[in-house]
Legacy VTK file of the C-alpha trace (Angstrom):
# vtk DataFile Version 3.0
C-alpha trace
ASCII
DATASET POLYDATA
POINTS 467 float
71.479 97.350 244.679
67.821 96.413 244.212
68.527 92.834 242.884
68.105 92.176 246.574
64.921 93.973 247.655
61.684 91.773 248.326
59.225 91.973 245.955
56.610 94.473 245.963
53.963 93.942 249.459
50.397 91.816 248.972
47.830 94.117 247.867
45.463 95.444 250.895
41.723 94.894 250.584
41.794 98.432 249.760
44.175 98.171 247.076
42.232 95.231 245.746
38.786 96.774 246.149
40.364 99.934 244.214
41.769 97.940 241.570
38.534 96.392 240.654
36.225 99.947 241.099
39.141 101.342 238.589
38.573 99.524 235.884
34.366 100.274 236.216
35.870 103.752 236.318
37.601 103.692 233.466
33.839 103.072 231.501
32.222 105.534 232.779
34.966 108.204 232.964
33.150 110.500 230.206
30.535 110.698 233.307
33.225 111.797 235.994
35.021 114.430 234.433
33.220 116.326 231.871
34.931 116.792 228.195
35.954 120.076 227.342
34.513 121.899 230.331
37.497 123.231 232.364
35.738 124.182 235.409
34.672 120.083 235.759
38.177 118.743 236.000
39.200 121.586 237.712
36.662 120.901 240.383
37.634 117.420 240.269
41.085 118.183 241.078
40.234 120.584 243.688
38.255 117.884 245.314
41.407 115.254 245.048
43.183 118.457 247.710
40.677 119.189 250.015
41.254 115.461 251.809
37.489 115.204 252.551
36.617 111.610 253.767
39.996 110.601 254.753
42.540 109.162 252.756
40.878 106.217 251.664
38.503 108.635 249.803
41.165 110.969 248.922
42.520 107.754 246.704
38.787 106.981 245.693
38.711 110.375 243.828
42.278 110.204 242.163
41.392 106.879 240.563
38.547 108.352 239.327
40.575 111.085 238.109
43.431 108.425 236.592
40.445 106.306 235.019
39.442 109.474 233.268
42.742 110.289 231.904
42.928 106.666 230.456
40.063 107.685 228.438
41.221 111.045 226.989
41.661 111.406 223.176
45.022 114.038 223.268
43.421 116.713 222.753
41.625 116.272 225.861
44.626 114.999 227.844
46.316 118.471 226.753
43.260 120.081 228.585
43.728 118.318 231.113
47.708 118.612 232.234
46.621 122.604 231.283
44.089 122.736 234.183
46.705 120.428 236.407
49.592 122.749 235.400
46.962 125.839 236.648
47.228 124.242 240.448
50.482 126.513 241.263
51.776 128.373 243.838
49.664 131.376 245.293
51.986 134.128 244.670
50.657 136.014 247.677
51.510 133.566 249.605
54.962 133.364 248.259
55.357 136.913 248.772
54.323 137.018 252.305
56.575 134.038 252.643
59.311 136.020 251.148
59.109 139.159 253.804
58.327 136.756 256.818
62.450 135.355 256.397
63.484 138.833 254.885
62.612 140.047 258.412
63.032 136.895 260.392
65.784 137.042 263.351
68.628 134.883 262.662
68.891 131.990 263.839
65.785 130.051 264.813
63.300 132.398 263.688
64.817 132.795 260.159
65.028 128.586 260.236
61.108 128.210 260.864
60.212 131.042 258.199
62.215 128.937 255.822
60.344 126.062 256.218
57.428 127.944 255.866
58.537 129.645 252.655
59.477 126.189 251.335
55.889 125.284 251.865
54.247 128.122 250.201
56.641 127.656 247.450
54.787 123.724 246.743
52.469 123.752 244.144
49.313 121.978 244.769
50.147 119.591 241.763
52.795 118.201 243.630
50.328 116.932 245.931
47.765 115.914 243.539
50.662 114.057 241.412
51.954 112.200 244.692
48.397 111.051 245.513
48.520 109.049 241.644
51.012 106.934 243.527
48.749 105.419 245.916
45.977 104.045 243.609
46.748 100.940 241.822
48.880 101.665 238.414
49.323 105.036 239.360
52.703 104.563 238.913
52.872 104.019 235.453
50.174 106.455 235.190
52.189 108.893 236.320
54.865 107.586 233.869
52.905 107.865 230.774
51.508 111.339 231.688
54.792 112.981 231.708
55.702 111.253 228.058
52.277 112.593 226.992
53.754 116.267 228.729
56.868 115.575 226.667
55.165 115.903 223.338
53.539 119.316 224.277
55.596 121.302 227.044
57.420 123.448 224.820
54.171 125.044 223.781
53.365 126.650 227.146
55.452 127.801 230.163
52.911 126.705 232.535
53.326 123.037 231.366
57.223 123.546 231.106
56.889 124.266 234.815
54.438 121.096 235.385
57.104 118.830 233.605
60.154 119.995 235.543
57.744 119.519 238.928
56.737 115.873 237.693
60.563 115.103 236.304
61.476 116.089 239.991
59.355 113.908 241.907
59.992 110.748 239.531
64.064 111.299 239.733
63.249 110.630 243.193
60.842 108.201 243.146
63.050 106.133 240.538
66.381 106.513 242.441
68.065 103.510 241.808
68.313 102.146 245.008
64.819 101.622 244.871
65.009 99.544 241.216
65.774 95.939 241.069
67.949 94.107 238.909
65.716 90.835 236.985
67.291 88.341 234.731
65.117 87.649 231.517
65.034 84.544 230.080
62.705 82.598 227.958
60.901 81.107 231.404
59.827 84.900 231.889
56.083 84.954 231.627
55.406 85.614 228.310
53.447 88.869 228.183
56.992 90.593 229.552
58.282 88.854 226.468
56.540 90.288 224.410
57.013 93.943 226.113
60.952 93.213 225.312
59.860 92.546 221.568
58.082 95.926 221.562
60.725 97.738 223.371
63.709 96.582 221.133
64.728 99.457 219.086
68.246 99.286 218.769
68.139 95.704 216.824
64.501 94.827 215.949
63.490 90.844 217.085
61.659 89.521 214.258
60.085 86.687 215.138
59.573 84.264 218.655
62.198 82.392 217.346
64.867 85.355 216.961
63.958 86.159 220.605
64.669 83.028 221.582
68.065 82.500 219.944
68.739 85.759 222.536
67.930 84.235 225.121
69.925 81.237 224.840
72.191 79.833 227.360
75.246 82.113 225.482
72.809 85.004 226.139
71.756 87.226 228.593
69.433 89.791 229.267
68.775 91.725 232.583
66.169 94.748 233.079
65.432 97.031 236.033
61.934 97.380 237.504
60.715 99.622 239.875
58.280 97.801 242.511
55.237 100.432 241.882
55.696 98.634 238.121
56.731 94.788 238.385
55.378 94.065 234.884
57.002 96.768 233.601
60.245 96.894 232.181
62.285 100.837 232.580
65.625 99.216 230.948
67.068 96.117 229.519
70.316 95.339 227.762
71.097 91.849 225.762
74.670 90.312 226.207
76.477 87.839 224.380
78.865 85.473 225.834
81.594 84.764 223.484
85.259 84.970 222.832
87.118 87.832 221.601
85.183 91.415 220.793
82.552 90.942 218.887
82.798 92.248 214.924
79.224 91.566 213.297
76.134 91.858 215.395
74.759 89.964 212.766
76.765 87.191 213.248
75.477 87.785 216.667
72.003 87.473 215.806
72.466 84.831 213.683
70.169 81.925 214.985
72.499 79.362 212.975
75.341 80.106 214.938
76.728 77.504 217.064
75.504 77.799 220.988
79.037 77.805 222.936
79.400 77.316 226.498
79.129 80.273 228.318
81.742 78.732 231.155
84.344 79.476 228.056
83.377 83.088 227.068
86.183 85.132 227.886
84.109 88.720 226.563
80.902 89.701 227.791
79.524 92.048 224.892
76.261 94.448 225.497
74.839 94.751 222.260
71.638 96.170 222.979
70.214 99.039 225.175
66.785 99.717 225.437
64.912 102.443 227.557
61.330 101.587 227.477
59.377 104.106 229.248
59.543 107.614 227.231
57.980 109.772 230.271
61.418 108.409 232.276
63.294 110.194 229.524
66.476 112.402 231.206
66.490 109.841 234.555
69.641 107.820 234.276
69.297 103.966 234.570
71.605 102.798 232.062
75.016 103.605 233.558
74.095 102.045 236.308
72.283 99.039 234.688
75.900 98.165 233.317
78.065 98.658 235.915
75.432 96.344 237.666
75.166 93.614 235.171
79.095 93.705 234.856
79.193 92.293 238.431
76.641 90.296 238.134
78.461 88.448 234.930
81.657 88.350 236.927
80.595 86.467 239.914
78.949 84.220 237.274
81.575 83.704 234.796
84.966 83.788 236.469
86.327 83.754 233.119
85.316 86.870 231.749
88.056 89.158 231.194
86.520 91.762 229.299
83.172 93.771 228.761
82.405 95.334 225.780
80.010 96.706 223.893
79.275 96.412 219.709
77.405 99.603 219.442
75.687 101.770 216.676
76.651 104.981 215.459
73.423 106.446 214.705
74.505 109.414 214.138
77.544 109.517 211.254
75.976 109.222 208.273
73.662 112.815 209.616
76.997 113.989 210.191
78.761 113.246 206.611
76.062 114.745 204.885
75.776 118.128 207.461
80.085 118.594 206.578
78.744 117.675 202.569
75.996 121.080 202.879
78.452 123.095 204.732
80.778 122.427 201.623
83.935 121.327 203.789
86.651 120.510 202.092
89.188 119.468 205.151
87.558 115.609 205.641
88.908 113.908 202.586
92.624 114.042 201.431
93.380 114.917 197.954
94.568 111.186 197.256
90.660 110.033 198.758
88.720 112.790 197.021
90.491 111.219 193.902
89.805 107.857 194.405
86.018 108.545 195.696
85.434 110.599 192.659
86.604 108.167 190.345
84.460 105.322 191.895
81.447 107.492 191.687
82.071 108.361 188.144
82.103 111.906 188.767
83.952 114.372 186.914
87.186 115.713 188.863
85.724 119.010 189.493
82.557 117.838 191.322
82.222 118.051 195.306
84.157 114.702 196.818
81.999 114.749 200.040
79.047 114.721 197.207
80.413 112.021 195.003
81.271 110.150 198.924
77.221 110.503 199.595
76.181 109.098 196.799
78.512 105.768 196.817
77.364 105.509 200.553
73.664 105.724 199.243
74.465 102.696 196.874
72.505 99.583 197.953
75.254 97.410 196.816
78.804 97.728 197.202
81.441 95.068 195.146
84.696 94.380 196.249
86.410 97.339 194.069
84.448 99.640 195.826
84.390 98.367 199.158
88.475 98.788 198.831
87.936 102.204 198.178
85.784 102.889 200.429
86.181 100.980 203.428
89.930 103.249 204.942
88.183 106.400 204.383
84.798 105.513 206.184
86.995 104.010 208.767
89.202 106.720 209.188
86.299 109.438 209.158
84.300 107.288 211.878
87.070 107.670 214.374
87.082 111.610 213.613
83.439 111.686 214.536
84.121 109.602 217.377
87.333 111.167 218.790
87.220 114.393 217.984
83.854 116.325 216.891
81.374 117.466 218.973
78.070 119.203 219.463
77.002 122.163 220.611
78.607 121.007 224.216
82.041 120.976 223.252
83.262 118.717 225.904
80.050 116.734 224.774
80.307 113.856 221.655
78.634 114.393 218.710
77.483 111.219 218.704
74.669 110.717 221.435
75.870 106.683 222.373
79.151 107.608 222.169
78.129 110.360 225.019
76.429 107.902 226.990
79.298 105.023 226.829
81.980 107.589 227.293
80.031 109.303 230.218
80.329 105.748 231.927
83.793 105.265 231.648
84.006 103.301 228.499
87.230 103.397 225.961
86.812 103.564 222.227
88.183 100.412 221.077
87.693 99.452 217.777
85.915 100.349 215.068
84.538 97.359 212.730
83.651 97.903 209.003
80.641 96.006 207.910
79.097 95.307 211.588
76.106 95.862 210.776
74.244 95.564 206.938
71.173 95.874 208.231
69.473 98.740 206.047
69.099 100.757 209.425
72.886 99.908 210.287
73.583 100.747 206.467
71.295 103.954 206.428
72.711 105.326 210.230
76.585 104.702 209.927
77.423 103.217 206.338
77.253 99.443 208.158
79.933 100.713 210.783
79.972 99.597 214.834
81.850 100.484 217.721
83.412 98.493 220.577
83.597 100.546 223.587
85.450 98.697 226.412
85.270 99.098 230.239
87.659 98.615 231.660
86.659 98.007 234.930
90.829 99.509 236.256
90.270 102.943 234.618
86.089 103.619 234.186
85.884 105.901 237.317
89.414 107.748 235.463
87.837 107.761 232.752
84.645 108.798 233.758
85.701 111.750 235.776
88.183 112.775 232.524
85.200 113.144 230.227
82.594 114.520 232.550
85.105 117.275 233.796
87.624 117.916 231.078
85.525 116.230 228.041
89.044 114.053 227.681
87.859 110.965 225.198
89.805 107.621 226.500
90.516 105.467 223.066
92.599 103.065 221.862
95.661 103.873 220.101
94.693 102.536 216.574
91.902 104.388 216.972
93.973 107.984 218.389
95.934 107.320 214.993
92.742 107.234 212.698
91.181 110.500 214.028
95.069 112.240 213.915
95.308 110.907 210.506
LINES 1 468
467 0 1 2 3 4 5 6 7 8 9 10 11 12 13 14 15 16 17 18 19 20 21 22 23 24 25 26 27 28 29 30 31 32 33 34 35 36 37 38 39 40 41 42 43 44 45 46 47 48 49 50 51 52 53 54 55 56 57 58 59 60 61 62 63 64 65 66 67 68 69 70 71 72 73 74 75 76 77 78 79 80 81 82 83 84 85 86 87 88 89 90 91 92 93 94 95 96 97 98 99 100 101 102 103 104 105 106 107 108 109 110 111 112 113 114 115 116 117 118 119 120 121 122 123 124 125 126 127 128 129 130 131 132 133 134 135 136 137 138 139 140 141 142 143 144 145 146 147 148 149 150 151 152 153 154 155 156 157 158 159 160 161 162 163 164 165 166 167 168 169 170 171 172 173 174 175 176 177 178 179 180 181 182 183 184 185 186 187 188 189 190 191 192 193 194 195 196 197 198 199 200 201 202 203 204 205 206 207 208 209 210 211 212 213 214 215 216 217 218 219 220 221 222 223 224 225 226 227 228 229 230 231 232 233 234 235 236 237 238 239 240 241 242 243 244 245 246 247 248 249 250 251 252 253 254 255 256 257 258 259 260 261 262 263 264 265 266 267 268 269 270 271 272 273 274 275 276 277 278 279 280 281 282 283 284 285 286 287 288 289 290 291 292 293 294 295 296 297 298 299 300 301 302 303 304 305 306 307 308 309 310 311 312 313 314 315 316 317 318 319 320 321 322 323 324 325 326 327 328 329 330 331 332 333 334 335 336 337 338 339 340 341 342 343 344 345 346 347 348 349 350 351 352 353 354 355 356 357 358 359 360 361 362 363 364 365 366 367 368 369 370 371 372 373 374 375 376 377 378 379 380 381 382 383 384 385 386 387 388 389 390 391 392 393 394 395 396 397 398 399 400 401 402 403 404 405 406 407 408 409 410 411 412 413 414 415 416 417 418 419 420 421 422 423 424 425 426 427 428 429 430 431 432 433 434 435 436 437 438 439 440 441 442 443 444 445 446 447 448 449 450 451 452 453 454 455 456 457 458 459 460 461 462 463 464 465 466
């Protein structure tokens, strides 16, 4: 894995040379591509193909072209990735393609009119897109155009067909063999701090000193970078080193809690799972991120015996309130609609799923209502969990369910209370979810739920979906 690839090559004196005339570039972009006027960034474009000057002025032009970009309100930037998107295949050319290996002889003659149908079938954006990579931050500039396509593509087939082409080239470009594995700690220079700060979106750090606190010696936190993008972060997942699964992620958080030595954590718990580059949306990182990180831990800690995971349900409480519009009346027993109803203060004839949405709104919850409430949410997570799904039935409803499950993870446990944040409390009613991998049974478990859409679980938590 990439843990062990050098770090990225010294820049050339073209690369520095280019990385200085960028930034002048980026000023006086308005001047090198036109605003509005299609035929100017077309022609700019056009000139990036033609390879006049050799390819040190071939990368000249597409920094000028990426400096321009930078400088684009959206509006413009649509413009523009409409006039790249225009740069397609000539369909004459396809066609003649097309009847050269329809009539081709077999054998060697119909292998060289392949390879010349596979050529005519290249869009000239591919090449434009691949010369990006060779200017300084072209990378990421590819990166953040294909987020900014993202936003828009739906709106026009010709863009549709510029994402896929752009999706294609950075599933290849990101393969993970190329990524490498980088510990985080609170030595890492601190403008990648604060990128982790700003990428956090599953627990939000709220101050330097929170961030800290996770990056403790009882903490970890590894990311993948690609070598085009060494300051940039694609992934990163926290971990806390303690014993037993983990119940209360704010417990976890809490900077009061005791620092233990990591030497006698017997449970490695991911807590937190970040992607932090939209435009790398659909390209897989974070299966592999764990797997990677679980060996990593291991031939650290010899005394890990488990990894786990305290994870959200973000998407239960959507769910409780979709069954409460469709007006189902299979969730709650006629025992719980009883007792929900007369917590609620609701007269015995109104809706129980109703009466259950409005004492999950509540922003306060005493004991006598907690002991109503906590079985049934309980019992209804591990229904969502276990058994309802989207419009993939082999697929989870909920999406990090999907992902955990998709990587070979078991269902464990389901804690009540986990997380009282007002996001935890909004998404899933305070409720968390330990998935386990098990490092015996995640490829079983894997292949069960990408082929069959089988969902390995515990058996208390088998019972509270059956029940």
């Amino acid at each position: 894995m990439a843990d062990t690839l050098a770090a990225e090559a010294p820049e050339t004196l073209v690369d520095r040379a280019l990385r200085r005339v960028t930034g002048l570039w980026r000023d006086m972009a308005e001047r090198v591509v036109s605003r509005g006027e299609p035929e100017d960034v077309a022609a700019q474009m056009q000139a990036c193909l033609t390879g006049r000057g050799g390819e040190v002025s071939a990368r000249a032009r597409a920094a000028k072209l990426a400096a321009a970009y930078r400088g684009f309100t959206e509006a413009e930037r649509v413009h523009f990735l409409r006039t790249l998107a225009g740069f397609d295949a000539d369909p004459k050319a396809v066609e003649s393609a097309i009847k050269a290996w329809n009539d081709a002889p077999e054998g060697a003659g119909k292998a060289a009119a392949k390879v010349k149908l596979r050529r005519a079938l290249e869009s000239p954006r591919i090449r434009l897109l691949s010369q990006f990579t060779g200017i300084p931050d072209g990378m990421k500039l590819l990166v953040d155009l294909r987020e900014d396509l993202l936003r828009v593509a739906d709106t026009d087939p010709l863009l549709q067909a510029l994402e896929a082409d752009l999706k294609t080239l950075l599933m290849s470009w990101f393969d993970v063999g190329f990524l490498e594995l980088r510990r985080i700690d609170w030595n890492s220079p601190a403008a990648l701090l604060e990128k982790l700060i700003r990428y956090e979106a599953v627990h939000r750090i709220e101050s330097w000193e929170d961030l800290k606190n996770r990056l403790d010696s009882d903490r970890r936190c590894y990311a993948f970078f690609h070598p085009r993008m060494p300051a940039e972060p694609l992934i990163f997942v926290e971990i806390a080193l303690v014993k037993g699964l983990a119940d209360s992620v704010q417990i976890l958080l809490d900077p009061r809690t005791e620092v233990m030595d990591p030497s006698g954590a017997d449970t490695a718990v991911f807590y937190s799972i970040n992607n932090c580059q939209r435009g790398l949306d659909g390209i897989a990182f974070g299966n592999f991120l764990i797997k990677r990180v679980v060996e990593v831990l291991g031939l650290e800690f010899r005394g890990l015996k488990h990894f786990a995971t305290l994870s959200p349900i973000p998407g239960f409480c959507r769910w409780l309130t979709a069954r409460e519009e469709a007006g189902d009346t299979t969730l709650l027993t006629n025992d719980e609609a009883t007792a929900i109803r007369a917590a609620a203060g609701v007269p015995a004839e109104a809706s129980p799923l109703a009466a259950l949405q409005l004492l999950v709104s509540r922003k306060e919850w005493p004991p006598e209502l907690r002991k109503v409430m906590e079985p049934v949410l309980i019992r209804l997570c591990a229904r969502y969990l276990a058994v309802e799904s989207g419009r993939n039935k082999k697929r989870a409803a909920d999406p990090v369910a999907h992902f955990h499950l998709s990587n070979g993870a078991r269902i464990e446990r389901i804690n009540w209370r986990a997380d009282t944040s007002p996001k935890g409390m909004r998404e899933s009613a305070g409720m968390m979810v330990n998935y386990l991998y098990d490092l015996e049974f995640i490829e079983d478990n894997h292949e069960a739920y990408a082929g069959e859409g089988k969902r390995s679980m515990a058996t208390s938590v088998r019972k509270l979906a059956r029940s």
